[in-house]
N, C-alpha and C positions, 0 to 999 in steps of 0.2 A: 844196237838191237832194237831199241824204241823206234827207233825211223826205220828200220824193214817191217817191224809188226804196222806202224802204222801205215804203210806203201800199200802190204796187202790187205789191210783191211778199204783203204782206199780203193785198191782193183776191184774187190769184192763186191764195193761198194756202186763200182762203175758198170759192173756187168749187170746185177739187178737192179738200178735203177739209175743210168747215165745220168739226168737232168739232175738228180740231189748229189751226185758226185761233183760236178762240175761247178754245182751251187755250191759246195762245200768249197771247193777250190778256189773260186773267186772271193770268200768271204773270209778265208784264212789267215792273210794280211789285215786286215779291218779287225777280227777278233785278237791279234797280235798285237795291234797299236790298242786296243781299248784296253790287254791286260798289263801293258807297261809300269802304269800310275801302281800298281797293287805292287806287282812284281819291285819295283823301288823301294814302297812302302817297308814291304818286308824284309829286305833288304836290311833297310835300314833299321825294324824294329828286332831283327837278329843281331848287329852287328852295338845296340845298345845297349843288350842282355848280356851280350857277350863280353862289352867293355864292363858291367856292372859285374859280371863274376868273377872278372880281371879284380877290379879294385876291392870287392870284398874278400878276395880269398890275398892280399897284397901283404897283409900282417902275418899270415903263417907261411906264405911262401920265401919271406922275409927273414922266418924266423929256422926256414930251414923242413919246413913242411914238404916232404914228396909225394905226388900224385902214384896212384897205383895203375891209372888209366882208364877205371874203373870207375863212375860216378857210384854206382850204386851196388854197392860189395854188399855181399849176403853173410853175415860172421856167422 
């Protein structure tokens, strides 16, 4: 759905003003390869958090603790 909304907004973008569409188009790859470094980054600084909520929650999962699926239950 995101890559049709984005297509027409592209058309849209080509019918009123061809040269910025096309700029846009040429420059799509280049903005792709500079957001890579970020896109890793965070990658990675989710997949650290992730491992941290693993090993702190590791003693009552151990202990027999069950998740309700629910991070943040309203009692």
């Amino acid at each position: 759905m995101k890559t049709l909304i984005a297509l027409m907004l592209w058309c849209a973008l080509l019918v009123l003003c061809w040269p910025l569409a096309f700029l846009a188009l040429m420059l799509w790859p280049l903005m792709w390869l500079l957001s890579l470094p970020f896109r890793l980054v965070g990658i990675t600084v989710s997949a650290v958090f992730a491992f941290l909520a693993a090993l702190l929650t590791l003693p009552a999962r151990l202990l027999g603790w069950k998740s309700t699926g629910s991070r943040h239950s309203i009692a």
